[in-house]
C-alpha positions in Angstrom: -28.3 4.1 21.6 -26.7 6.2 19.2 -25.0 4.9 15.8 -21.1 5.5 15.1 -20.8 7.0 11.8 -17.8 7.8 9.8 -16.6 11.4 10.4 -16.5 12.8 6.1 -13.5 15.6 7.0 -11.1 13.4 8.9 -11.3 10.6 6.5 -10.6 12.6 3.8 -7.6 13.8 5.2 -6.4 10.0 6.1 -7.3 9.0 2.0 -5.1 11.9 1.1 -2.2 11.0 3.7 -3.0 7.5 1.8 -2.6 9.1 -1.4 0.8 10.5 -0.6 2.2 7.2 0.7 1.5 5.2 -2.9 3.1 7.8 -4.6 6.2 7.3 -2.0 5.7 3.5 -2.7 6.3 4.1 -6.2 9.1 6.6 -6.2 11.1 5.5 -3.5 12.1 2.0 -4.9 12.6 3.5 -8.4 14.8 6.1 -7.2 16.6 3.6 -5.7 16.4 1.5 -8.6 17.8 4.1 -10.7 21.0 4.9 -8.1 21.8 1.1 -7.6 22.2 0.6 -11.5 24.4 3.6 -11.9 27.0 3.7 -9.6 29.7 4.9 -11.2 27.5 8.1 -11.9 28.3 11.0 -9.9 25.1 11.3 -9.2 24.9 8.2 -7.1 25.2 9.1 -3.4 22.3 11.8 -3.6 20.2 9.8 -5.5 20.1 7.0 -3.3 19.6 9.3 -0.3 16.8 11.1 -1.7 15.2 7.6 -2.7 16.0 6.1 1.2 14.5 9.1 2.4 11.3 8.8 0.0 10.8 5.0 0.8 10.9 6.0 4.7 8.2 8.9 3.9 5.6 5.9 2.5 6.1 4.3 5.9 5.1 7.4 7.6 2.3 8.4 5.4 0.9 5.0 5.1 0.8 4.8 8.9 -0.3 8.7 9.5 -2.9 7.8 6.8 -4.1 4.7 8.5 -4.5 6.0 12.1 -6.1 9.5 11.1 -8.8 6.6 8.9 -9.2 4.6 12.5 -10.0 7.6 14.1 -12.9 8.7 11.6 -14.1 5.5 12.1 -14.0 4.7 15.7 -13.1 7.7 17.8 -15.9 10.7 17.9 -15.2 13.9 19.7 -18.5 15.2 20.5 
């Protein structure tokens, strides 16, 4: 019987999707943050766009990052 072991490439990949989605956790909410404290701004509706957008990019790349982390672990192409 042969022992699972973690695949280096594709975990690196998932840590780096990771990577991208705690920036987006930081960014996001302090974007919006920013737009929600300055509304009279002209500034305001793009801002708070751009920061919806960003908060709904750390959802994707925290889940991209967690699935392509699974699969180093548990699913082996051979």
């Amino acid at each position: 019987m042969e022992t699972n072991k973690t695949e280096k490439e594709i975990l690196v990949v998932g840590l780096k999707k990771m990577g991208i989605s705690l920036a987006c956790m930081f960014l996001g909410p302090t974007l919006l943050h920013i737009a929600l404290t300055n509304r009279e701004k002209p500034l305001f509706i793009p801002i708070l766009i751009l920061g919806g957008i960003v908060c709904i990019c750390a959802i994707f790349f925290a889940y991209k990052g967690l699935m392509k982390i699974m699969d180093s672990m548990f699913n082996h192409k051979k």
